[in-house]
C-alpha positions in Angstrom: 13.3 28.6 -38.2 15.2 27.3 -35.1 11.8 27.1 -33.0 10.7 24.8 -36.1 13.8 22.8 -36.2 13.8 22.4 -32.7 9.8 21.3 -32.5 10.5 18.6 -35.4 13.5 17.2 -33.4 11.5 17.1 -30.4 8.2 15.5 -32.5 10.9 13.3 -34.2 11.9 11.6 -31.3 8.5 11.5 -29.2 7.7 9.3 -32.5 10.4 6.9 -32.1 9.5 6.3 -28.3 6.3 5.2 -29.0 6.6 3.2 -31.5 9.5 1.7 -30.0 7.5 1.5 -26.6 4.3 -0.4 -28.2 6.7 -2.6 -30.1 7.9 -3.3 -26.5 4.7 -4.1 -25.2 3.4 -6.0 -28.2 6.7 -8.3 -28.3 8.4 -8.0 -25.3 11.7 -5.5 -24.6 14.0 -8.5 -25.1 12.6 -9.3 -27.8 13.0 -6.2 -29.9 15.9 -4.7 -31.3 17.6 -1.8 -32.8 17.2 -2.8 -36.2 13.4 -3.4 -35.7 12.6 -0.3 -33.9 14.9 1.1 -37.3 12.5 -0.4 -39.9 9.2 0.1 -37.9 9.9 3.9 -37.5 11.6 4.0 -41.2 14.5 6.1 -40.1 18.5 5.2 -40.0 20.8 3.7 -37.5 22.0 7.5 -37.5 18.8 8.9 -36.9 18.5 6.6 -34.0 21.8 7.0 -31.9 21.2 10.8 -32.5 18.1 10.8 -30.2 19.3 7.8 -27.9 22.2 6.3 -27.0 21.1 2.7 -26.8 17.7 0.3 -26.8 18.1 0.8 -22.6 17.6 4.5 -22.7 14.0 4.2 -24.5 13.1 2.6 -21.0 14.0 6.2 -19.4 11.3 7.5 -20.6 8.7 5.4 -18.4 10.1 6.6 -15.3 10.5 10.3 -16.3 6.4 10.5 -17.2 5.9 8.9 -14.0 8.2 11.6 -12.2 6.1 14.4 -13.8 2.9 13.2 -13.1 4.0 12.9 -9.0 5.7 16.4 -9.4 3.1 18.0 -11.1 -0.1 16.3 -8.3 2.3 17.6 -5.7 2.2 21.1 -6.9 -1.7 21.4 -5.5 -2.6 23.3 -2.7 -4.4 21.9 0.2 -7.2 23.9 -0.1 -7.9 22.1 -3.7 -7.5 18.7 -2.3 -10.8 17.3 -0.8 -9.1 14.8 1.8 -6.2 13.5 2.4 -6.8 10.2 1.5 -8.6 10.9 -1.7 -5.5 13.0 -2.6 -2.9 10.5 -2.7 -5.3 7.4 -3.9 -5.9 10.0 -6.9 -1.8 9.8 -7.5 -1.4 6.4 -7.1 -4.2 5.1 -9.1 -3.1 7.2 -12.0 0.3 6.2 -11.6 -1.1 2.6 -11.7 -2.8 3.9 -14.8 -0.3 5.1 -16.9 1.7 1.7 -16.5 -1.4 -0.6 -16.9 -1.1 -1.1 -20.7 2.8 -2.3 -20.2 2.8 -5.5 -18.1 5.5 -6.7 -20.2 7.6 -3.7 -20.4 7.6 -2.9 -16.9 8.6 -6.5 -16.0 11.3 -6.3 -18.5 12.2 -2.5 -17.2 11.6 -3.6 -13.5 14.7 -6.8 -14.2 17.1 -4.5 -16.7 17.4 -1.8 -13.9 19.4 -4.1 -11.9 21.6 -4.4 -14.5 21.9 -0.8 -15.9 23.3 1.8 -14.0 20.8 4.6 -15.8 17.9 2.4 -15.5 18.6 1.8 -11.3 19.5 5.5 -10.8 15.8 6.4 -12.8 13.9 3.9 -10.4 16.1 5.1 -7.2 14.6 8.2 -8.2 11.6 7.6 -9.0 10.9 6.0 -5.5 12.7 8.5 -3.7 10.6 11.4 -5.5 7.4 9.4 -4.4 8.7 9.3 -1.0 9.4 12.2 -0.8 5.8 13.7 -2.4 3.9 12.0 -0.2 5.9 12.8 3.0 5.2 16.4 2.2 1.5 15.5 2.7 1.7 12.9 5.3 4.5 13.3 7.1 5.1 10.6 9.1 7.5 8.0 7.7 6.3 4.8 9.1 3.1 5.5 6.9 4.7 7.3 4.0 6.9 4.3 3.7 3.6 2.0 4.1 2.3 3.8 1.0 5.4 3.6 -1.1 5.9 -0.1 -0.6 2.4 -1.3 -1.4 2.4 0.9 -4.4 6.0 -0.6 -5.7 5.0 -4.3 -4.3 1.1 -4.2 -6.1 3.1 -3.3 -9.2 5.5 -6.3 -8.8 3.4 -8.8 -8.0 0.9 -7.8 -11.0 3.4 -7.5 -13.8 5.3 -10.6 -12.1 2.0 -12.6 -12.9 0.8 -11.2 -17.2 -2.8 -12.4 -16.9 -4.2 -9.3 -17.5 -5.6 -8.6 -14.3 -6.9 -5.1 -13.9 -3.9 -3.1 -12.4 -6.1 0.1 -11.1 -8.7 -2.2 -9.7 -5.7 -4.1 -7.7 -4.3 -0.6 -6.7 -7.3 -0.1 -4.8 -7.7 -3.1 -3.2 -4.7 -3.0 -1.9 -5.0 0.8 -0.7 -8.4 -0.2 1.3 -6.1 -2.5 3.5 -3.1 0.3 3.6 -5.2 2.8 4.7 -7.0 0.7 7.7 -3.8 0.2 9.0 -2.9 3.7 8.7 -5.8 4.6 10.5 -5.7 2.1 13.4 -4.0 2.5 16.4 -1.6 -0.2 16.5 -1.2 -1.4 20.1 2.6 -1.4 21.1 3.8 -5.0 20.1 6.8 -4.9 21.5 5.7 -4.4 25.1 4.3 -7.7 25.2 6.7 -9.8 23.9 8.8 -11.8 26.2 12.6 -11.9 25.4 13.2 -15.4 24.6 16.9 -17.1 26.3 19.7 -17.0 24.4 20.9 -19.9 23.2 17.0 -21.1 22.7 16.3 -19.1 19.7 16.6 -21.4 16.5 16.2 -20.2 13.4 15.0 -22.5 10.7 16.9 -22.3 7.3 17.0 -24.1 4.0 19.7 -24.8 1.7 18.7 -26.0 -1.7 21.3 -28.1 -3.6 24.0 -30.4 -2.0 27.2 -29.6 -4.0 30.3 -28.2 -2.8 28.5 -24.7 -2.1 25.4 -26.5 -0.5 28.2 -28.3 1.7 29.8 -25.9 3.1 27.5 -23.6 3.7 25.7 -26.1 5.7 28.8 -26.8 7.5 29.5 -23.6 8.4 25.7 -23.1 9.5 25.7 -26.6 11.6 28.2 -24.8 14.6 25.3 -22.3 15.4 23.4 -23.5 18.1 20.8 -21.5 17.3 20.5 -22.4 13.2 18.4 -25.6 12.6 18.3 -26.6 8.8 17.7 -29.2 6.4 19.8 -29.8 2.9 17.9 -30.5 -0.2 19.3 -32.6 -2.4 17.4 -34.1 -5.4 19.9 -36.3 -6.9 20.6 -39.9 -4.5 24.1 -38.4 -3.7 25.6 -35.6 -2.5 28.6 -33.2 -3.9 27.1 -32.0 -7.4 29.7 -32.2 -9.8 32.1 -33.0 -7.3 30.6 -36.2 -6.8 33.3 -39.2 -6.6 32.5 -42.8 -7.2 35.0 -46.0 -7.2 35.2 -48.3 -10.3 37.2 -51.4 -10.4 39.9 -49.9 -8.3 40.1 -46.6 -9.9 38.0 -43.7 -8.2 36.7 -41.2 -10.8 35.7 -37.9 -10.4 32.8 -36.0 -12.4 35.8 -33.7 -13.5 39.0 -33.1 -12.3 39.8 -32.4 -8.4 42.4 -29.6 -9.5 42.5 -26.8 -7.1 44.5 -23.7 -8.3 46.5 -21.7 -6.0 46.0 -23.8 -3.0 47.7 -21.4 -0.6 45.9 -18.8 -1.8 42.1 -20.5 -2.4 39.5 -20.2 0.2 39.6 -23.9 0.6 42.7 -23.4 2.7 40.8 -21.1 4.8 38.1 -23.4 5.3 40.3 -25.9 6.8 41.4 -23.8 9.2 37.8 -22.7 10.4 36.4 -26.1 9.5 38.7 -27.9 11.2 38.7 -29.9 7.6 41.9 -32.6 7.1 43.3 -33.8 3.5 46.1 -33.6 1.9 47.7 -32.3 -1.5 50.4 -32.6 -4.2 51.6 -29.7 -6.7 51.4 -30.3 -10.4 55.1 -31.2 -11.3 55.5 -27.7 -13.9 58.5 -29.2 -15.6 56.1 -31.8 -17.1 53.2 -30.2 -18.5 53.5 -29.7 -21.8 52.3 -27.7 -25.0 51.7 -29.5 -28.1 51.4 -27.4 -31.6 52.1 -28.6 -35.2 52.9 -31.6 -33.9 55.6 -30.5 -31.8 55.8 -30.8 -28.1 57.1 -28.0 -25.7 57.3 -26.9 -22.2 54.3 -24.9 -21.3 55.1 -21.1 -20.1 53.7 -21.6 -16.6 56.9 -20.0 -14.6 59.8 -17.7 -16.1 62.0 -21.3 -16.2 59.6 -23.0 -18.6 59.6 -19.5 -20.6 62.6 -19.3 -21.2 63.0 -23.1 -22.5 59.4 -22.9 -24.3 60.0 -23.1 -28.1 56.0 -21.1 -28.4 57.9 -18.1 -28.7 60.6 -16.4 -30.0 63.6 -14.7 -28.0 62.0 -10.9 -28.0 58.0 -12.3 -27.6 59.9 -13.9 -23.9 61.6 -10.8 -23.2 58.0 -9.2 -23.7 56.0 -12.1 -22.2 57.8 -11.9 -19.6 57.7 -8.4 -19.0 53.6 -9.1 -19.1 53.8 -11.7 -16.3 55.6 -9.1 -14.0 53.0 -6.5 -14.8 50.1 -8.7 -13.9 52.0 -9.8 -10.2 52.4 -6.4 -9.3 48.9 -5.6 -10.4 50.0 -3.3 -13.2 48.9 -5.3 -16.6 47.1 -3.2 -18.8 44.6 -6.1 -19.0 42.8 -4.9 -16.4 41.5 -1.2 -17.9 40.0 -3.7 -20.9 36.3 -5.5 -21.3 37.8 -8.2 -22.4 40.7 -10.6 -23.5 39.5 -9.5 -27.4 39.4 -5.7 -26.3 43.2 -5.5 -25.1 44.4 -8.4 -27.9 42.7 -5.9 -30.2 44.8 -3.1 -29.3 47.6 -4.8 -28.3 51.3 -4.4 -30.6 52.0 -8.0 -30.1 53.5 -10.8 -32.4 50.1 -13.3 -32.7 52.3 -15.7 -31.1 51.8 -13.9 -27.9 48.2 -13.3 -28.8 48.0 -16.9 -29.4 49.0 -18.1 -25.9 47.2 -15.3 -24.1 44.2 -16.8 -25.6 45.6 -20.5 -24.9 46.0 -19.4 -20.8 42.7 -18.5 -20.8 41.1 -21.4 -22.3 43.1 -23.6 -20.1 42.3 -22.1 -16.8 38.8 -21.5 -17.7 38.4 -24.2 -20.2 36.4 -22.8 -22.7 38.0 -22.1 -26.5 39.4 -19.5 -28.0 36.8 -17.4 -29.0 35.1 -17.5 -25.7 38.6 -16.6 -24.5 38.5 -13.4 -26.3 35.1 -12.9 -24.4 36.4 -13.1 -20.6 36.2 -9.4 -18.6 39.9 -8.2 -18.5 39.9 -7.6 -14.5 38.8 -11.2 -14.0 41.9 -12.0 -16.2 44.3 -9.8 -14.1 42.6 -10.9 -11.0 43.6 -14.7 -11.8 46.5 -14.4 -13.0 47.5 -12.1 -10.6 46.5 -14.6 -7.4 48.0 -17.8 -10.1 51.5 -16.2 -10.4 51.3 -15.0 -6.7 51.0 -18.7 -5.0 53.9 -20.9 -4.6 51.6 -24.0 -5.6 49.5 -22.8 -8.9 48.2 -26.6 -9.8 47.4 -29.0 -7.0 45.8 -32.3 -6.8 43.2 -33.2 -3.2 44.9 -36.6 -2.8 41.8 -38.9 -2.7 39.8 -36.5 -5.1 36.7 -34.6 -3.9 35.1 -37.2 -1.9 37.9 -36.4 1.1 36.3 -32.8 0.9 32.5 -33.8 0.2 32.7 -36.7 3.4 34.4 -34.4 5.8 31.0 -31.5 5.5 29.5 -34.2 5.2 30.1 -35.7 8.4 30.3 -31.9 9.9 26.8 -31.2 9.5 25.7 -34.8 10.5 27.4 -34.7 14.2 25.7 -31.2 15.1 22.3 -33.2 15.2 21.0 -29.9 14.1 20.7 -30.5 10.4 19.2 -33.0 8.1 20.1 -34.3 5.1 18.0 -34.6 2.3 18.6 -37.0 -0.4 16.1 -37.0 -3.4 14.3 -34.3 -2.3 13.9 -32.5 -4.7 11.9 -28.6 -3.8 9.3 -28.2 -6.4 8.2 -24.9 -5.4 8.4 -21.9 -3.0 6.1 -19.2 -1.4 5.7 -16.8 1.6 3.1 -16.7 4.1 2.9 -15.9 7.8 5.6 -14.5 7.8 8.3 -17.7 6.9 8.9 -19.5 3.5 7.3 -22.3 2.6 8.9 -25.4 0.4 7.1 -28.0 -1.2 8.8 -31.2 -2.1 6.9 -34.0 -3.8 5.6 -35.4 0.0 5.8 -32.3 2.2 5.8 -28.7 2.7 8.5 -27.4 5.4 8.7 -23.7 6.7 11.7 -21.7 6.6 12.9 -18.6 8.6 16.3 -18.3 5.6 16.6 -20.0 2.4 20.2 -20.4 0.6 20.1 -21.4 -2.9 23.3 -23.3 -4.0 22.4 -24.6 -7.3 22.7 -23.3 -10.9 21.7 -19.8 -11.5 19.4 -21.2 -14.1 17.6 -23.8 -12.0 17.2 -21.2 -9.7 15.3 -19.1 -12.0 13.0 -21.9 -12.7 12.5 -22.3 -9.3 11.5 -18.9 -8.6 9.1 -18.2 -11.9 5.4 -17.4 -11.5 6.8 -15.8 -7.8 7.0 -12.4 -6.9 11.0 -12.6 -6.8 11.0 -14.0 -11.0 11.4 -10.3 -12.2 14.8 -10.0 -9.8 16.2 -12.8 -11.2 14.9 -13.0 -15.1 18.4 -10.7 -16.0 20.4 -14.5 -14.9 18.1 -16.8 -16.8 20.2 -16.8 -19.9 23.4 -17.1 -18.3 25.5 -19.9 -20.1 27.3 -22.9 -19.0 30.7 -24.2 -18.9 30.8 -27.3 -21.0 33.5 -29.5 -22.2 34.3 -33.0 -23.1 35.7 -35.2 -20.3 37.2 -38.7 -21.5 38.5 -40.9 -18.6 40.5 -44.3 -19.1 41.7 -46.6 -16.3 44.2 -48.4 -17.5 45.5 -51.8 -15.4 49.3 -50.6 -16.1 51.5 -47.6 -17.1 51.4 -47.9 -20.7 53.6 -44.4 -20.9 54.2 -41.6 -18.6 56.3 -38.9 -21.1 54.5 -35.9 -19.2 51.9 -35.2 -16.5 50.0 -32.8 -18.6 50.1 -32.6 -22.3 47.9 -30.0 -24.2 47.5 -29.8 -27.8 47.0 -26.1 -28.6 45.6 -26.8 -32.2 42.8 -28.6 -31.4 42.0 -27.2 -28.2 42.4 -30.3 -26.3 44.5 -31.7 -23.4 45.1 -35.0 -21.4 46.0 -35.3 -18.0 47.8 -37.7 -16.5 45.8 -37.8 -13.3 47.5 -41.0 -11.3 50.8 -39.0 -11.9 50.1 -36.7 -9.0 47.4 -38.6 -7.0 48.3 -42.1 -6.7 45.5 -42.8 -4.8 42.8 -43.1 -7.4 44.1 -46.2 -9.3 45.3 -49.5 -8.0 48.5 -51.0 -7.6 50.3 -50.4 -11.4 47.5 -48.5 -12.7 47.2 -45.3 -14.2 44.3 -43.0 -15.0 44.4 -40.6 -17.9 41.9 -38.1 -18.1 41.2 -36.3 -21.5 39.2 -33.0 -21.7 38.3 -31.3 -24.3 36.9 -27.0 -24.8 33.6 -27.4 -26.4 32.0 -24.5 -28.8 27.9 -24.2 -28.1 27.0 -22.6 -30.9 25.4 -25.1 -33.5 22.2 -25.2 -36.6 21.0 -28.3 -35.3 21.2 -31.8 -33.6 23.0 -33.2 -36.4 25.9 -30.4 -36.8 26.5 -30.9 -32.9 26.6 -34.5 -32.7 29.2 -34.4 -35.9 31.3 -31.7 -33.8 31.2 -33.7 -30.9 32.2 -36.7 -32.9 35.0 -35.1 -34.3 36.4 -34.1 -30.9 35.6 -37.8 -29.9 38.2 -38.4 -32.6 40.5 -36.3 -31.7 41.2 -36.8 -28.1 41.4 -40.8 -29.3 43.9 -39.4 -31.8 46.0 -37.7 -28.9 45.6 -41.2 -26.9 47.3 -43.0 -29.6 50.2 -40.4 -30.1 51.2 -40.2 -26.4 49.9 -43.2 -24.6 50.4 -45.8 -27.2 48.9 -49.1 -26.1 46.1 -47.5 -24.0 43.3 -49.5 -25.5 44.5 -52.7 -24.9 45.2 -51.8 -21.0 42.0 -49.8 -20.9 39.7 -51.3 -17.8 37.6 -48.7 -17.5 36.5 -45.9 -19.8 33.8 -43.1 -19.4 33.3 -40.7 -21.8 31.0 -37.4 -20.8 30.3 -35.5 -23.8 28.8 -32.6 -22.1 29.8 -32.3 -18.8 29.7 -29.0 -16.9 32.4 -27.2 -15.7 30.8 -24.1 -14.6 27.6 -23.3 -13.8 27.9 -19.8 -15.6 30.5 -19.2 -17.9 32.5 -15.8 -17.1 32.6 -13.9 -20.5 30.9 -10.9 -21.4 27.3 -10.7 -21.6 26.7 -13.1 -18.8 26.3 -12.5 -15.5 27.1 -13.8 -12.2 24.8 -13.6 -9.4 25.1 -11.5 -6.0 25.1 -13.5 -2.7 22.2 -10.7 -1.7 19.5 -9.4 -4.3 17.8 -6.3 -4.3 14.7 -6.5 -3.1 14.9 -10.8 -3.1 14.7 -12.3 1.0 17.3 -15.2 -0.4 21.0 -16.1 0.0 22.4 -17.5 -3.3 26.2 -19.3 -3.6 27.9 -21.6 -6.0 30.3 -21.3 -9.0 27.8 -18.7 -10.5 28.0 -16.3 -8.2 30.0 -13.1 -7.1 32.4 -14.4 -4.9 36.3 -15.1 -5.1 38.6 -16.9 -7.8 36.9 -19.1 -10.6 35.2 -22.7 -10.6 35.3 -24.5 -7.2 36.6 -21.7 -5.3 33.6 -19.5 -5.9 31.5 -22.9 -4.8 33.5 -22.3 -1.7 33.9 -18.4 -1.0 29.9 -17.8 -1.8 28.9 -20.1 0.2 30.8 -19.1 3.4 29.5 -15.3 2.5 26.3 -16.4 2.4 26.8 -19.0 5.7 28.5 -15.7 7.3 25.6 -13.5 6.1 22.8 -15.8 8.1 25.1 -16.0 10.9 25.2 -12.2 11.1 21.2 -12.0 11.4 20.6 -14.5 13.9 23.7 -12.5 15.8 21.0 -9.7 15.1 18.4 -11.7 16.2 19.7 -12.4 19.4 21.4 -9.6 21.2 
């Protein structure tokens, strides 16, 4: 009976995997769920996470077959194997056999495994039992290595294109030209080659995008006499969302120029290496303010405006307190959590504290208070931890970002070595002898490095129909930071009650931005800017244009309570209604991109990448990595 039981269980989930497999392959992995492979099989949600732990685990079955087929051809002896060559073209081809059906899947299995731990330890295997195979056979590395990396590249490139192309047929193709070069004598290269001067060597290298990132990693790039480059920039001005522009005597900013912990942000380092110059004012704390129920209050940014906030009661101080010295000495519980939601889940406290842990969040990364509940908990501690840490949280660049933007600016124009180009957009990208091609609408340039400093998703529009689109398709979806932005320059000081004032039941705040930096407005003036967190989750057109309205309405509503008079002193008013904060928004179930990709020749950098802090001073930290990075090679290079 047991031998029974255990042969239905076994038949019982062979059944799931394949149907849950060709439902892959008909639809597409992502576009499949549990509940469909549920209903198609006619079992239970139990029945399922009995057999497999999650949708990602079905995909550990394609690597496994493939294991067992390489073990089991491995097992021959040599005196059943007619030639060498035949033998392992016999592997391979029914390798490339057993995935041929799955173009889909395999593209969708190929981009997941950089995501999943499971899924990269089945494909590090999987190549490393390959390897390994055919070393036992041919055991010289070089061309064992040859072998393994046309296999793995020919599967790439055919499930990177889904036209159907026959996948055995290009398997052999490919093996004719492996082969010829296994079986030539390559001359030795080397010998020949005359070691060029140092100093002379210049390597060519493209940076796409010419925001802050784009900047200054160009910047960084232009002191290497041995780094030519050009910077592409489609729009007709530099500095992204940084970009600065002068209107009747008040300079406005696409967004604020806030930096937070100056001392501590990478910016400060940069101006030491950089040898950049501007100056800076800290965020007066004693007048930034919390509004709820109508009531204003001094917002908990240090343990003196705790203790005179009205937010929270006596004991929720005592405790809040006790959480902002757990967090500076890296000790908050925070941390050990997914997310914000996770630890507010099982967290004992009043929802007055829950309420302004959720408040922090959406003001530092300006997104509301569901998305909030979303962020990672080490990103949290990590913030917060460098925030409370720095003896200027909140400081204004006096002059906005254009001081920033003209200095790299000017950096990369006086080394001679770079070029800057505006409205250039690059419309595509391939490789061939040897360097990278870009096409712009009137030229095609070659390239030795490429740095990407745009947005993750613009990237992955670059890249699609290439061999690199299955590397990046896992950062395609990634969301943007959006919010509001409603700027007024007024000709006089209609009020000044507070520098910062934000109204915790709508999820609003104003700023009042000529109270730190007195150099964006004229003489009198005073420039409020109003910013609002923005939910992205609507039915339709209409139902987000009513939402937007209604913030519109709002903000004006917060205006008229604090700055009364504003609209007759108004002289100039721009209101964004979808502006972008960040590139990629950092919640769960989005992901930032590495500086370096597996298996992709690029450099990538900006706010939605893996690099230090949050908004502008991940702009800034990637792109030094990746200017750092290059540097490194042509060091390489050179020696």
């Amino acid at each position: 009976m047991s031998r029974f039981m255990r042969a239905a269980t076994r038949k019982k989930r062979e059944y799931l995997l394949e149907v849950a497999i060709r439902l892959f392959i008909e639809r597409g992995y992502e576009q499949v769920s549990v509940d469909d492979i549920i209903a198609a099989t006619r079992t239970s949600k139990g029945t399922f996470y009995h057999y497999f732990k999650g949708k990602d685990e079905i995909l550990l079955d394609l690597p496994r077959k493939l294991i067992t087929i390489i073990q089991a051809w491995s097992e021959r002896k040599p005196t059943q194997v007619p030639s060498l060559e035949h033998h392992i073209n016999r592997l391979l081809l029914e390798l490339a056999e057993q995935v041929a059906p799955s173009a889909r899947l395999l593209r969708s299995w190929i981009a997941l495994s950089l995501q999943n731990d499971s899924l990269k330890s089945a494909m590090e295997k999987l190549q490393q039992t390959l390897y390994q195979s055919l070393l036992r056979w041919l055991p010289e590395p070089g061309k064992t290595n040859a072998l393994v990396s046309a296999f793995f590249g020919t599967l790439l490139l055919w499930c990177s294109r889904d036209d159907g192309s026959d996948l055995p047929a290009a398997m052999r193709s490919q093996l004719i030209w492996v082969w010829e070069g296994i079986r030539h004598t390559a001359e030795e290269r080397t010998a020949t080659l005359e070691e060029e001067p140092k100093g002379e060597f210049h390597m060519q290298v493209a940076i796409i995008g010419g925001g802050l990132a784009g900047l200054t990693a160009a910047a960084y790039l232009s002191e290497q006499a041995g780094i030519r480059g050009v910077l592409f920039e489609r729009s007709p001005q530099l500095g992204g969302r940084a970009f600065t522009y002068e209107k009747a005597g008040f300079t406005l900013n696409y967004g604020a120029h806030a930096i937070y912990g100056i001392d501590r942000h990478k910016l400060s380092v940069m101006e030491r290496e950089l040898g950049l110059s501007f100056s800076s004012k800290q965020v007066d704390k004693r007048h930034v303010m919390y509004a709820k129920n109508g009531q204003l209050t001094p917002a908990p940014l240090d343990f003196v405006n705790l203790l005179r906030t009205e937010l929270l009661n006596p004991m929720q101080k005592v405790r809040f307190v006790g959480e902002i010295s757990a967090i500076i000495a890296n000790i908050h519980n925070v941390r050990n959590y997914p997310t914000l939601g996770d630890y507010l889940a099982e967290s004992d406290a009043d929802e007055d504290v829950k309420e302004l842990w959720e408040h922090l969040v959406c003001s530092n990364f300006f997104i509301t208070p569901e998305e909030a509940r979303k962020v990672p908990g080490p990103v949290i501690s990590d913030y917060y931890h460098n925030l409370f840490l720095s003896s200027r949280p909140v400081n204004y660049v006096l002059g906005s970002w254009a001081v920033i933007t003209n200095q790299l600016k000017q950096k990369i124009e006086v080394s001679r070595r770079w070029d800057i180009a505006l409205q250039e957009g690059v419309e595509s990208i391939r490789y061939a002898d040897q360097q990278f091609i870009l096409k712009t609408k009137n030229r095609e340039v070659a390239f030795d490095r490429i740095i990407f400093a745009m947005p993750v998703q613009q990237v992955c529009k670059l890249l699609k129909g290439t061999p690199w689109e299955p590397f990046l398709a896992p950062y395609e979806n990634n969301t943007a930071t959006e919010v509001m932005v409603y700027d007024v320059g007024l000709k006089e000081v209609v009020a000044r009650p507070f520098s910062y004032i934000s109204d915790m039941d709508n999820k609003l705040f104003i700023s009042d931005v000529s109270a730190t930096d007195h150099t964006l407005v004229p003489e009198g003036g005073q420039l409020l800017q109003g910013i609002a967190y923005l939910n992205d989750a609507f039915a339709d057109e209409t139902e987000r244009k009513a939402y937007l309205d209604k913030k519109t309405q709002q903000m004006e509503a917060l205006f008229d309570r604090y700055y009364p008079g504003w609209r007759e002193a108004t002289e100039v008013k721009r209101v964004s209604k979808k502006a972008m904060v960040a590139s990629v928004k950092n919640i769960a179930g989005n992901r930032l991109l590495p500086t370096r990709l597996e298996s992709v020749p690029f450099h990538f950098c900006g706010d939605g990448c893996q690099g230090k802090g949050e908004l502008a001073e991940r702009a800034f930290s990637t792109a030094r990595q990746a200017a750092k990075a290059i540097i490194d090679e042509l060091a390489a290079v050179t020696v």
